[in-house]
N, C-alpha and C positions, 0 to 999 in steps of 0.2 A: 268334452270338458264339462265339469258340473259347477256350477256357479249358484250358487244359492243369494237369493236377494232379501232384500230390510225384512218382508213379508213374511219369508219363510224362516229367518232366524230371529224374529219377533215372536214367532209361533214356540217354535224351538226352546226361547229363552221363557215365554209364559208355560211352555209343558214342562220344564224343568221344576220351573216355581211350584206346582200342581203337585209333581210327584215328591218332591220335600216336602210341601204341609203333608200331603197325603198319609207317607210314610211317618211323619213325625207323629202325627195325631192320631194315628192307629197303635202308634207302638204304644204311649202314654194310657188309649184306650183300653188296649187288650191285657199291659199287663193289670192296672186296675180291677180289672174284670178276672186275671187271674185268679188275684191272690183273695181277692173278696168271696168269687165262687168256688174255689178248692172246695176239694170233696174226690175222696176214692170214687176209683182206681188210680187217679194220679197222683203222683211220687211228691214228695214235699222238694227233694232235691232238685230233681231235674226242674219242676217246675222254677225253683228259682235260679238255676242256672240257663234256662231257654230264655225267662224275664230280663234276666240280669243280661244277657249275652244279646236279645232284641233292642233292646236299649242303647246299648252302647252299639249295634250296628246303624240304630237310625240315627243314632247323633252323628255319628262317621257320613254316614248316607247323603243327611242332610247338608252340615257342611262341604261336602265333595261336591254336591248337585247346583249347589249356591254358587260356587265357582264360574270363572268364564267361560270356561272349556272343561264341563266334564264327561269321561270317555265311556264309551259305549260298556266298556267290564264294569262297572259299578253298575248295570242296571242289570245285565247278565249275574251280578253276585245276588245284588239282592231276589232275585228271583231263584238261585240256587237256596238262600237261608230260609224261602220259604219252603222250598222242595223240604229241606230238611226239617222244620216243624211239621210239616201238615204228615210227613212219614215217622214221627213220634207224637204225636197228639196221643198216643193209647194209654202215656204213661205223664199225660201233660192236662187233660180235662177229664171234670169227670162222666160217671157211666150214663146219666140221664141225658148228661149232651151228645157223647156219642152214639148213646141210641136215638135221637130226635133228628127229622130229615129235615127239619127248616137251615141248620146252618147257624147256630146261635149263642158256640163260643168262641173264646178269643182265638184260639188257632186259625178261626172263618173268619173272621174280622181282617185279620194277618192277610189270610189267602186271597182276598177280594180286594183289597187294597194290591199285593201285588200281580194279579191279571191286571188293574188299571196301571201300572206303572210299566210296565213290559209292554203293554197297549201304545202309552203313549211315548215312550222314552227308544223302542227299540223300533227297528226295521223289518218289516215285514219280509219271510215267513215266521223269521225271529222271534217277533208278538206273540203270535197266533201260538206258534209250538211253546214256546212259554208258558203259557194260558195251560196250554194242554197238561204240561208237564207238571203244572200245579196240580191241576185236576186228578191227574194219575195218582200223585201222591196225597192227593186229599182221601181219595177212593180206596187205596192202600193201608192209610194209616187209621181210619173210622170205617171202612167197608163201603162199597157203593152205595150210593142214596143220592136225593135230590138236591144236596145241596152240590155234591160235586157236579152235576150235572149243569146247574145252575153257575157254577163259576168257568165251564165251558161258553155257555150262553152268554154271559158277561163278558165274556174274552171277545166272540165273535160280536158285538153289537159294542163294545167300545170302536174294537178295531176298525167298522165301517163309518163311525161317525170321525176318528184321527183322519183315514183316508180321503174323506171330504174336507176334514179342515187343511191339510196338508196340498188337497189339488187344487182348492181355492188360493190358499199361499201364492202357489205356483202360477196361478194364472194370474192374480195381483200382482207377481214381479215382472211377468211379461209382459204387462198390460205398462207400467213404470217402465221395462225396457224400449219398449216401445215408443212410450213420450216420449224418452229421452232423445231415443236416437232422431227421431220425428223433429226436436228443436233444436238437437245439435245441426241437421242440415240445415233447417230455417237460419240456424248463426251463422252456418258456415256461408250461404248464399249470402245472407248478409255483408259477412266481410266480405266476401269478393264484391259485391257491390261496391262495398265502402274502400276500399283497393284500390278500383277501378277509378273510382270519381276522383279520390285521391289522388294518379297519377297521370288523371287528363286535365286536375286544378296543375301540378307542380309542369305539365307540359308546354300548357300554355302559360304561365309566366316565364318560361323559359325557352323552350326551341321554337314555337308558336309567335312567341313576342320580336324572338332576334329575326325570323325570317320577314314578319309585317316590317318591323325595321327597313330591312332589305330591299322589298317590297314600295316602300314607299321612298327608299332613296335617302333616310335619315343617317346610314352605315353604307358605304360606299363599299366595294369590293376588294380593292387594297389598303382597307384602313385595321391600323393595327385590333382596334375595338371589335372590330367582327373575330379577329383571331381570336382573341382573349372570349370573348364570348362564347366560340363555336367549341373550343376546346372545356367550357365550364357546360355548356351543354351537353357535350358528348358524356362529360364524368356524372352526369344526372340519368341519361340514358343506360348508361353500364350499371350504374347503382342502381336502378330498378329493375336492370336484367339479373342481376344479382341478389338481390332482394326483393322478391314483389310482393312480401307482405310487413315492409319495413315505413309504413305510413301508419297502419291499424297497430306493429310491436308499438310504436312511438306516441301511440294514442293512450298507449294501456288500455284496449277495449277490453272488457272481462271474459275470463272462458270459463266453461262449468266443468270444477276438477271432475266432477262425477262422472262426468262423461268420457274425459280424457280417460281418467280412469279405468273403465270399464271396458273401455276401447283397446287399452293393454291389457287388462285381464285373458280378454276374449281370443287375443291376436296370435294367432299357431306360432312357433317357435320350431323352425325349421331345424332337423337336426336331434332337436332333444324330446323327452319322452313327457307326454302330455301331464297337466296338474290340474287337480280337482282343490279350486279356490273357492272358499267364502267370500261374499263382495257385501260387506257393509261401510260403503261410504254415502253421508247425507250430501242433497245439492249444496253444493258450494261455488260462487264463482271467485275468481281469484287474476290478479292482472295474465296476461297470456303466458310473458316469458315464466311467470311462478308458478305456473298450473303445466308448461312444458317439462320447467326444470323436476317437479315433480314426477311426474309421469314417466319423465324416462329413468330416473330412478327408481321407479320403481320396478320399471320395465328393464331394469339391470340385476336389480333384488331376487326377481322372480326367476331370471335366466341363471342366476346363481343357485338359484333354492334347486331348478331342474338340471343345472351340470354337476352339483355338488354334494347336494344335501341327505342322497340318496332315500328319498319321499315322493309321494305322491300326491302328496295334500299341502296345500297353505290358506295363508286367513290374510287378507288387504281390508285394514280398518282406518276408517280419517276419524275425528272430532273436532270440531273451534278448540281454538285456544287462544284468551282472548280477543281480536281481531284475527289472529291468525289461522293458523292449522297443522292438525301433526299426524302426520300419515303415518303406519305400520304393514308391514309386510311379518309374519310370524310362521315358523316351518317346525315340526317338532322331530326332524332330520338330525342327522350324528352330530351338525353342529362342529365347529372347530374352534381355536386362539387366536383371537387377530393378530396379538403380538409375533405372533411364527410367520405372517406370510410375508413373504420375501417382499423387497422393493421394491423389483422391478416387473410385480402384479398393479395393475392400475384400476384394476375394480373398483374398488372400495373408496382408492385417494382419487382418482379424479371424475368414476364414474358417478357416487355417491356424495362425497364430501367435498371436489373442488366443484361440480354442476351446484350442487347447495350453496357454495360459499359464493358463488357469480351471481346469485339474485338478492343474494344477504340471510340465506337463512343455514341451516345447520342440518348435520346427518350422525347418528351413532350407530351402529353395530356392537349387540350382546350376544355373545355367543361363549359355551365352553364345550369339548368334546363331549358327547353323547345328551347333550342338554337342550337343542334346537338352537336359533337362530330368533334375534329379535333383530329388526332395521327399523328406525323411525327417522321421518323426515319432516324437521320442523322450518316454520316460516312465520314471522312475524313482521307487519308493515311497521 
């Protein structure tokens, strides 16, 4: 299971941001540079049909990238629009720049901007053959020389500086996996600590007290008072064998959702076929039973997303909302109508909406066929 933490989809979400300026301020750049420098061999048409056509791809580009979620083919396309200029450049700049091995018009402006975008936006070998692909068609469309050359080199020495910012990511969420789990135990000893004291304070004012009683002759052996006592003791005793952590629920001590959280993320799901989840929730603590009731909400969300949704990916996102907090579960699976499912399904009514409505807070599901699945779970004190 692939779990990506704050670290690495902080990185993710500034490499995004990277490749929109990138792409924006090259396109603005190069056509500038086009129409300024024209000059045969290149076509007045095409030139401003590849201008006019890069333009309106980076404004596409850019707003898609600025998004929350944007998909791996929008970096693969714009790496295809460049394939396609750098393989017409012959009839796009003119002849003194394609004869010059430095790399120094706008079609190379273009090309070098997208090795860095494929660098950082795709997956490796993905990157790499990108880079290349550009190259090839750089080389094709102007003839070999040094600049194509030079945008292979570029390809390979971005891609080793992404690799190290990406395994630094990765070793900064483990190192956060790590606290966490490291003071979840610490809590967890805790409460058992605090359980314990707890039910050797409610002991001894109770089974402890009635036997000193006894004890000292204050409660005689057929007096009705030892009945009534022994019988309110016993119902103290069952209630703790039944409840042993029903001192600390009553406390409201706080639990860290993020950890609950992460704790279901993580947790194998016997039966059904593994999910490669996003895990961006910030520490939060929250009273127990609301950080339970969550959790396993979401640990219903997620079992749905893998019986149903037929997907292999989802995203678990929390944020405050004012005091409170509003948890997500997001799938981009076939998705269904909640109004079609039958009645006498309880997922949803009482796995989702009646577990929320027991602590006071609230559950919706968006969904339409072929559109994915939203779940949010909110909670305000």
């Amino acid at each position: 299971m692939l779990t990506q933490g704050p670290a690495q989809l902080q990185l993710r979400r500034k490499s995004a941001r990277l490749a929109a300026v990138l792409r924006a301020v090259s396109a603005v750049g190069a056509a500038v540079v086009a129409v300024v420098g024209f000059a045969p061999p290149a076509r007045s048409v095409w030139v401003a049909v590849a201008v006019v056509g890069l333009l309106l791809w980076s404004g596409l580009f850019t707003v898609l990238t600025l998004r929350p979620e944007p998909r791996p083919w929008l970096y693969a396309g714009d790496t295809g629009v460049v394939v396609v200029l750098c393989l017409a450049q012959g009839n796009l700049v003119p002849a003194e720049v394609l004869g010059a091995s430095t790399g120094s018009g706008w079609i190379d402006m273009v090309a070098r901007t997208g090795v860095l975008i494929a660098q950082f936006m795709l997956r490796q070998p993905l990157a790499l053959a990108a880079a290349i692909a550009i190259a090839a068609a750089h080389a094709a469309g102007a003839g070999t020389r040094d600049a194509s050359v030079v945008l292979v080199l570029q390809g390979l020495l971005a891609a080793a500086v992404v690799v190290l910012l990406r395994r630094g990511a990765r070793r900064a969420d483990l190192t956060l996996s790590e606290q966490a789990s490291a003071l979840a135990a610490a809590r967890a000893r805790s409460a058992a600590r605090t359980d314990e004291l707890a039910q050797q304070r409610l002991l001894h004012d109770t089974v402890l007290a009635t036997l000193t009683m006894v004890g000292t002759g204050s409660i005689t052996r057929d007096s009705a008072a030892l009945r009534e006592r022994a019988a309110a003791d016993l119902a103290v005793i069952e209630d703790l064998r039944a409840h042993p952590g029903a001192a600390r629920l009553v406390a409201h001590d706080p639990t860290p959702l993020d950890v609950a959280l992460r704790t279901v993320v993580l947790t194998h799901r016997v039966g059904l076929p593994p999910l490669d989840i996003e895990f961006d929730v910030p520490p939060l603590d929250l009273p127990h039973e609301v950080a339970e009731a969550l959790s396993q909400g979401i640990a219903e969300a997620l079992t749905n997303v893998a019986r149903h949704a037929d997907t292999r990916t989802a995203r678990v996102t929390a944020r405050r909302v004012g005091e409170g907090v509003a948890v997500e579960v997001r799938d981009d699976g076939r998705g269904f109508d909640p109004a079609t499912v039958p009645s006498h399904r309880r997922g949803l009514r009482e796995s989702l909406y009646g577990r929320m409505s027991a602590v006071g807070g609230s559950a919706r599901a968006a969904s339409s066929p072929g559109a994915g699945t939203r779940v949010v779970l909110r909670w305000e004190p």
